[in-house]
N, C-alpha and C positions, 0 to 999 in steps of 0.2 A: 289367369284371373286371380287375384287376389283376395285370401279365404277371408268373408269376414269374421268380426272379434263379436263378442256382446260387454256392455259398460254403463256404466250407468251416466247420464246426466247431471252433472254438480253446479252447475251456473250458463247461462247466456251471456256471450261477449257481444261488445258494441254493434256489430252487425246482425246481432240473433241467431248465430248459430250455438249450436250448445257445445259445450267441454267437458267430453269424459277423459277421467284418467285413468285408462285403461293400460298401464304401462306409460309410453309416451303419449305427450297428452295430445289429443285430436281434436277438431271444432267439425261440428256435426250438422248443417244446417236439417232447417225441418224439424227438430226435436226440441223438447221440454226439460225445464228441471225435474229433478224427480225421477223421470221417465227411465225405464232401462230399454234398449237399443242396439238390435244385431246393426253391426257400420264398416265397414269395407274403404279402410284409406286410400284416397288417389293421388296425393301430392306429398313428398314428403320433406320437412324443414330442418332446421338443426334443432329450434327450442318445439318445435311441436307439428304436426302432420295435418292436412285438410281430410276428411272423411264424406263419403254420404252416408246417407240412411238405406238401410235394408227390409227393416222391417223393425216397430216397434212392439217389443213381448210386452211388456205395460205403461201401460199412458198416463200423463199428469193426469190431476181431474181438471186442470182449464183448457185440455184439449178439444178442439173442434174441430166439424168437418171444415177447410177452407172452403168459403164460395165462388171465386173464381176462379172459372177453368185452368185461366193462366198462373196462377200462385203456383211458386218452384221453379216455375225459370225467370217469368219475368222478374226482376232485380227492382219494380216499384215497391212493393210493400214485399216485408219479412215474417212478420209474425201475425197472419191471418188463421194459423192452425192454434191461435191462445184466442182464447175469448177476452174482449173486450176491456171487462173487471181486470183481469187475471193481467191483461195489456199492460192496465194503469198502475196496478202493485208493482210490477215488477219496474216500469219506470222510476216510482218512487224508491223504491229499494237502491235502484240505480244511483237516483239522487243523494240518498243517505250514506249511502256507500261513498261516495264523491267528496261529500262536505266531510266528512271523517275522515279519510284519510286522506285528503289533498287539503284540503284547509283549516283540518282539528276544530271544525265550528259544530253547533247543533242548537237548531231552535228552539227558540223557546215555547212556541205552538207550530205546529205540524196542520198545513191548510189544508183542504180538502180538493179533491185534484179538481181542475176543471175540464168537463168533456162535453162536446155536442152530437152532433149526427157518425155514426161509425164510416157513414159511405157516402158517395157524391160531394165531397168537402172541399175538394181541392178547388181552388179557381184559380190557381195559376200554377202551369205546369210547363216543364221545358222536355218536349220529346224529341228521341231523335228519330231519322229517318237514311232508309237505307234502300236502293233498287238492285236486287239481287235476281242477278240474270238465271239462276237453275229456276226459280221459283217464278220466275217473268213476270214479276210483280214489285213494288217499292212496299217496304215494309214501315212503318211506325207504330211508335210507342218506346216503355222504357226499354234498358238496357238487361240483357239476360244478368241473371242471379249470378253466376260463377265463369262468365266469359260476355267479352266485349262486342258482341252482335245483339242486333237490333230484335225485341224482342215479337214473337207473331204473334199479334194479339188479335183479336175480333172487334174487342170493346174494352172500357177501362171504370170497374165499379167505383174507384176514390175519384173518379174528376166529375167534377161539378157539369150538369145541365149547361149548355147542348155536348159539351164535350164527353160525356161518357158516353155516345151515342153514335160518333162521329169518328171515333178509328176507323175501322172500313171504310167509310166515303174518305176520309182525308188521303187513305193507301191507294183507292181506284183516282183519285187524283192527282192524285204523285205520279200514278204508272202512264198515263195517260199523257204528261206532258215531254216536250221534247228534252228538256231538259231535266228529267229524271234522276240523271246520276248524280246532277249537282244539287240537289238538295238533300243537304245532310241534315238539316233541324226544321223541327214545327215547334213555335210557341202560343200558348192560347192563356185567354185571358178572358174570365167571365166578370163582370159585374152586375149590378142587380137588375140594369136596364138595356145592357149590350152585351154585346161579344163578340173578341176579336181573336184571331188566327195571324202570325207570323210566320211569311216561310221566309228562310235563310239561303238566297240563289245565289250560285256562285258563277252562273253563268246568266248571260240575259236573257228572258223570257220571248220568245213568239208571239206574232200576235194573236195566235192560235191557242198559245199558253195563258197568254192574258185573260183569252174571252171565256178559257174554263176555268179559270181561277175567279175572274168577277160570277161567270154562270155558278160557280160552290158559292159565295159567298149569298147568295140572293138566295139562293136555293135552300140552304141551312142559316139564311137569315141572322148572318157574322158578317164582320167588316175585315176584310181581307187586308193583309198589311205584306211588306216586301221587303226584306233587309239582302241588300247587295256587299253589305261592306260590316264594317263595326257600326256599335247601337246608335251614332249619332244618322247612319243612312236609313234607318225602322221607317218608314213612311205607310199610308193610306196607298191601297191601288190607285184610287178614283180621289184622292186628293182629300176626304173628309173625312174625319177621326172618326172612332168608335166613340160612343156616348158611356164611358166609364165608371161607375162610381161604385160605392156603397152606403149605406147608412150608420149610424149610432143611436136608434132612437132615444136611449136614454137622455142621451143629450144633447135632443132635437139637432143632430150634425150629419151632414152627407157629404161625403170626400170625394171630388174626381180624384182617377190619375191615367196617366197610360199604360199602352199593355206592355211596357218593361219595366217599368215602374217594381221597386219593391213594395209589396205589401202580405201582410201579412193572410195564410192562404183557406183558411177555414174560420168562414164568417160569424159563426155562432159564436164560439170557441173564442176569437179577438173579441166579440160582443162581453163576453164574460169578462175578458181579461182586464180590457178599460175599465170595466166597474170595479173591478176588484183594485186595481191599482190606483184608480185617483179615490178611490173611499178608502185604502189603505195609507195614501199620503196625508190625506185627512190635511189638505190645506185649504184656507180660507179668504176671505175677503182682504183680510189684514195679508195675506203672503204673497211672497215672490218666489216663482217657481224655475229652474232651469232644468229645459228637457233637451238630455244629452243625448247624441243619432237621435234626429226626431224624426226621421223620415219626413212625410208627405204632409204627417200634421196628427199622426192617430193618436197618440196622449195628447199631445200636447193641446188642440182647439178643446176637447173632452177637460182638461185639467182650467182651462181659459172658460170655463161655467162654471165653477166652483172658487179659482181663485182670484187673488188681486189683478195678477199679471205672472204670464207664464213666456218663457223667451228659451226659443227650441234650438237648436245648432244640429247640424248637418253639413258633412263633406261633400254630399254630391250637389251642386248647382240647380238641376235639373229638377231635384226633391224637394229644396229649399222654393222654386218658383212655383211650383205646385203647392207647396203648402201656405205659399202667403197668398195663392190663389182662392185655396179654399179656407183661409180667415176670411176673406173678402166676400166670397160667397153667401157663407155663414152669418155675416154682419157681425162678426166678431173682432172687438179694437184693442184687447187688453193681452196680444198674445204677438209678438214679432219674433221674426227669424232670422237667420245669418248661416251664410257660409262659414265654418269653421273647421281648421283640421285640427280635429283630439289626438295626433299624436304630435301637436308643439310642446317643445321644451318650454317654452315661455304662456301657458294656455293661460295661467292666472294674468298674464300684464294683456289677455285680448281686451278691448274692448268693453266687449259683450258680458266681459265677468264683472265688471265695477259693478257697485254698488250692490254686490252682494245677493245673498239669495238664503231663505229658509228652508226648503224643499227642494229635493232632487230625483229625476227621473229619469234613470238610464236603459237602454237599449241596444247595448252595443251588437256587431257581428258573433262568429265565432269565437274570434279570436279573443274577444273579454275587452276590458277598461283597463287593461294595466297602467297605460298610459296618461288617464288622467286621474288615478288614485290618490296621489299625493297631492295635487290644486285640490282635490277634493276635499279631502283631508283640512287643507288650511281653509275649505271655505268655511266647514263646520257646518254643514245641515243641520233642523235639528230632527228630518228624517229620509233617508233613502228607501227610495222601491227602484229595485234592480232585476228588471227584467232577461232573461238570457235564455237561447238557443241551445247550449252545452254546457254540460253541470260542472266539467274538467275546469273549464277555464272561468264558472262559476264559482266556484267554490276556493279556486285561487285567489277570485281577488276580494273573498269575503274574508279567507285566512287573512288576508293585507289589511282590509277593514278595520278586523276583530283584534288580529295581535298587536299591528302596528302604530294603529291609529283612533283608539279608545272606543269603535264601536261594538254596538251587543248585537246577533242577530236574532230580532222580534220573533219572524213569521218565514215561512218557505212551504213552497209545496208546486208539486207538477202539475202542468195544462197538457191536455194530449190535442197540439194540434195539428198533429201528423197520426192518427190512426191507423193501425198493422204495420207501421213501419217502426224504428226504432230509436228515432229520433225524438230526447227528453229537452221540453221545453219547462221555465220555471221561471218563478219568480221569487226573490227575498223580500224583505222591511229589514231596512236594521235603522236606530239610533244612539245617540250618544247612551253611553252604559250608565251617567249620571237621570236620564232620562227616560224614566219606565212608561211612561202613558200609553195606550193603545183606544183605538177606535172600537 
């Protein structure tokens, strides 16, 4: 056995383990900045070694007891041993650390982070699923913290009503059916008037499989769904969708979608983030808006009650028909969609780009806007809100913005809408630097 060291704590990396530099440097999950920490290495690398925890002789003061029993193996959430507050600093930190030194930018006002409920938030979540014979049981939930088995859970405190309720029934139903082995994933999908369950079979159901799969569904009163193949085979058992949506009261807007559908997974939290970004676009009667990845329609029907006309683009078909779905719903006529792919060479000769546009609203993946930074550039906003998932590739393409392409960045700050885990969501404003106005 391998004597442990003690060291101190100096920073948390992307995944939340912490890095002491106790000699060669180590990533320490479980532990704090600050914190000093007896940790005993179990892997070792060229630039630095995996460690656990042994015991902490002194603790941050934003340590807490974790509340779920499963926090340290399961691989859902990372950082349930920091409190909350203590959560959102250090995302921010993250963030500021980001825009510095990947994109040498810095706000000109620092927003105030956005947060909602710590627990039950999720409402879409992709679990996997495993039937392991020692155990003579199908296991589900996430993935262990530091290895690729299925994590044994009881219950799951971040996923949203009925799902956080419903890991053990979903596991005695896995074990239950003939086809056990073959179901390697469950996805579930709450909305504010349904819920729905995907299992991923790779083998064909019985009819004995079927009748306990519809009897779960009635029973915990979800609408049971069955993907045989890739997402275009996702169908209803019994043939009739789940009744999906959610709201935006602010601006009297309710979205269907389906249960693979992206959206955004902590309701409160998106509630916040639309207000803050069509009141930060601060466009009007008189504007034309393009919302760039519009998904399903969440800026963009929201930004379609404040301005002239808003024209949203989307790669996937599937989000695009949905979203002009619910303009329709909505009675909303001053907001149209299009398939488009943002990574053409020729994005400014689309179409859909004529005749110009005052306001822009981006959303991209992780992987950032690189690719339509430059049309951007020549369209000339005369303000961007750029919403993003990862501050890395944030923050690169606000350097592009800033150095390359004359803008200032206004406003930035973090939404936590992943709680305990460590994933920094954000948002920028920037406009032209000859253009100081703010809302």
């Amino acid at each position: 056995m391998v004597e442990p060291e003690s060291g101190v704590v100096v920073a948390l990396n992307h995944d939340g383990a912490g890095l002491v530099k106790a000699g060669k440097a180590a990533f320490v999950p479980g532990t704090l900045p600050g914190e000093t920490i007896l940790f005993r290495r179990t892997r070792r690398h060229r630039q630095h070694d995996e460690a656990e925890l042994v015991e902490v002789l002194a603790a941050a003061p934003g340590r807490v007891v974790p509340p779920c029993p499963h926090f340290g193996v399961c691989g859902g959430c990372a950082l349930q041993h920091l409190a909350p507050s203590a959560q959102l600093a250090a995302k921010r930190t993250e963030l500021e650390s980001s825009l510095e030194r990947i994109g040498r930018v810095t706000p000109a006002t620092w927003l105030e982070p956005l947060e909602g409920p710590a627990w039950n938030y999720r409402r879409r979540a992709r679990l996997s699923a495993r039937y392991v014979t020692k155990k003579g049981r199908s296991l589900v939930g996430f993935r262990e913290r530091s290895a690729p088995f299925v994590a044994e859970m009881a219950s799951c405190r971040i996923l949203a009503p009925p799902f956080d309720a419903l890991i053990t029934p979903l596991s005695e139903l896995l074990t239950s059916l003939s086809i056990r082995e073959r179901v390697p994933q469950v996805e579930v999908s709450a909305g504010e008037r349904g819920s729905a369950v995907i299992l991923r079979v790779l083998a064909t159901p019985t009819p004995a499989d079927l009748g306990a799969i519809r009897a779960f569904g009635a029973t915990h009163a979800v609408t049971m769904y069955l993907q045989p193949g890739g997402l275009a085979t996702v169908a209803p058992l019994d043939g009739v969708p789940a009744a999906l949506d959610y709201s935006l009261p602010e601006f009297d807007l309710r979205l269907a979608f389906e249960p693979v559908d992206f959206i955004q997974v902590n309701a409160a939290v998106n509630r916040a983030l639309v207000s803050r970004a069509v009141r930060w676009l601060d466009a009007g009667p008189g504007d034309r808006v393009l919302d760039l990845y519009c998904g399903l329609g969440n800026f963009t029907l929201a930004l379609a009650r404040r301005a002239g006309e808003v024209v949203g683009i989307e790669g996937d078909a599937g989000l695009i028909a949905r979203a002009r779905d619910n303009a329709a719903r909505n009675f909303i006529g001053n907001a149209t969609f299009h398939v488009g792919d943002l990574a053409a060479a020729d994005l400014d000769r689309q179409r859909w780009w004529e005749g110009g546009y005052s306001h822009v609203l981006l959303d991209p993946p992780r992987a950032g806007a690189r690719e339509v930074l430059g049309a951007l550039a020549r369209l000339a906003p005369r303000r961007i809100v750029y919403v993003s998932c990862h501050p890395g590739t944030l923050a690169r393409d606000l350097g592009v913005l800033v150095h390359d392409h004359g803008y200032a960045l206004v406003a930035a700050g973090v939404l936590d809408m992943f709680p305990h885990t460590t994933h920094v969501e954000s948002m920028a404003v920037l406009e032209p630097i000859h253009d100081t106005c703010r809302p």
